[in-house]
N, C-alpha and C positions, 0 to 999 in steps of 0.2 A: 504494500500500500504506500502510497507518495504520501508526506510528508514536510508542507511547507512553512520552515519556522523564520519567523517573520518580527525583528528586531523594531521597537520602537522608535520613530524617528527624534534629532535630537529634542534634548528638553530647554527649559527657561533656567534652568542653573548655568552658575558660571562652572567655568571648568576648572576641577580639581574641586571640588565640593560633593561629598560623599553622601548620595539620596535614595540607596536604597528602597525600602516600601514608603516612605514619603508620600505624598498624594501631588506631585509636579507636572504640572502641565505641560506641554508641547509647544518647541517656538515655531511661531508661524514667519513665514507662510511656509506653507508644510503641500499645498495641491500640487507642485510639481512632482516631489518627491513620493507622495501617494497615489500620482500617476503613473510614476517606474513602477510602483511597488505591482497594483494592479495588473499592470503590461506580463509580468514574471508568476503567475497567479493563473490555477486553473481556471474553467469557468464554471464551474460549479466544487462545492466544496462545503465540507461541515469544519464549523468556523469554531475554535476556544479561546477566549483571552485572559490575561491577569486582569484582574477586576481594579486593577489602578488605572487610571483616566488617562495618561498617556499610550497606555496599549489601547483600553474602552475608544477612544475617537480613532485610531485607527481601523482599528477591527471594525467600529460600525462602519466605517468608510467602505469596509472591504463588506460586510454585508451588503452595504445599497447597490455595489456594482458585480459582484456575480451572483449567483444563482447561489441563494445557502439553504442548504438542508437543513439545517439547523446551528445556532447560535448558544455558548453558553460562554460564561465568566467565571474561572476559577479558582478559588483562594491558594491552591497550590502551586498553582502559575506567579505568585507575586515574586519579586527580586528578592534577594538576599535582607533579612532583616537584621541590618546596623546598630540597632538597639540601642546606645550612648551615644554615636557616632552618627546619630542620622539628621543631615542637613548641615553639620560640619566640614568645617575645609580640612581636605588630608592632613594640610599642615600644622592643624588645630589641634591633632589627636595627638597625647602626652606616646613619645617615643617609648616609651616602657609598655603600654597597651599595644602599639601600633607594630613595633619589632617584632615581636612574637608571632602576632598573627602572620603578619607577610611572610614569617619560614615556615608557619603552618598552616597559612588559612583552611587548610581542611578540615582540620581535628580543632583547632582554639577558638571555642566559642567566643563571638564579640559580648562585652557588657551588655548586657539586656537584652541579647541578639540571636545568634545562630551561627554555626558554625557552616561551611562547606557542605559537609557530611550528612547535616539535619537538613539542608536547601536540596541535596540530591534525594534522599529518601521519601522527603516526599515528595519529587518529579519524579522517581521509581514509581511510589506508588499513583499517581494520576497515570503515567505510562500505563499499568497491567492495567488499572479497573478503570480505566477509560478509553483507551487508544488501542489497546489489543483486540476489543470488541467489535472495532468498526474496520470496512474494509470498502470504503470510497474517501476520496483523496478528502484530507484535512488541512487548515491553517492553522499554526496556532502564534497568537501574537503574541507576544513575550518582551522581554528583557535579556542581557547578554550573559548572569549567570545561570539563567536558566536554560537558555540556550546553549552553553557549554554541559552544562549538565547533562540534558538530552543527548549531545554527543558522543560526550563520556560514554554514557546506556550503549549508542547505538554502538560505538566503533571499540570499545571495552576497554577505552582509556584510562589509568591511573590516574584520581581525583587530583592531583597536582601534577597532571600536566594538562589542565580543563584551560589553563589560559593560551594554550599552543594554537587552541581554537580561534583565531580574528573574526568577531564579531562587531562589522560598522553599524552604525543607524541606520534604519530602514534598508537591511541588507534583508535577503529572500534565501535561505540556505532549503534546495529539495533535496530529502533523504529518503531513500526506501526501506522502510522499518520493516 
């Protein structure tokens, strides 16, 4: 079954500001870029998003323009939760928290947060009890650690090497799962 994971286009944070599950909106103007996205896009498709508002106005974009079987938004889908660290500039976070995690982000859960590990198990589990069931082509809009995630699943990559994966804004990665 095809496969189309579909990265949110850029947001209104400046850059180096760490927004995790944040609720950040999408800098416009964005119709160009959601006219590639569509171009790279079957024409019919059963559509899943992170239920944060930067993937939500994508995905409904993608709903109005092909043919959706159906439409949902799911909490397993959200980006990494930053926990202490969310809406912070990288350079903000005290190096004694921040060290650690970058030689582990796998395994060292962030303050208030989530680890790696905990953001892949549950895109394992939306994988099995959601996505193994269907077999007509899917999108799913997302974020980039989730999208590395995914790939991890699909290509049986070691969770630290999930950043080997280049994921741009409103990039179209198709997999056959």
């Amino acid at each position: 079954m095809e496969i189309y994971l579909v990265r949110h286009t850029e947001t209104v944070c400046e850059k180096g500001i760490c927004y995790g599950q944040s609720d950040v909106d999408i800098a416009v103007p964005f119709d160009e870029v959601f006219g590639k996205i569509i171009s790279e896009l079957p024409s019919e498709a059963i559509i899943f998003s992170s239920p944060l508002k930067r993937c939500v106005i994508l995905a409904k974009h993608i709903q109005d323009n092909i043919k959706t079987i159906s439409y949902r938004e799911d909490e397993r889908l959200k980006e990494m939760n930053f926990g202490d660290w969310e809406l912070k500039s990288w350079n903000e976070i005290p190096s004694e928290e921040l060290n650690p995690w970058m030689e582990d982000f796998v395994n060292i859960k962030v303050s208030n947060g989530e680890s790696f590990v905990e953001l892949h198990e549950r895109v394992g589990d939306f994988l099995v009890n959601e996505i193994s069931k269907i077999n007509q082509p899917i999108v799913i809009v997302a974020h980039a650690g989730i999208i590395r995630s995914i790939l991890c699943h699909q290509n049986s990559l070691p969770l630290k090497e999930a950043f080997n994966n280049k994921v741009d804004f409103g990039e179209v990665i198709k997999i056959d799962f």
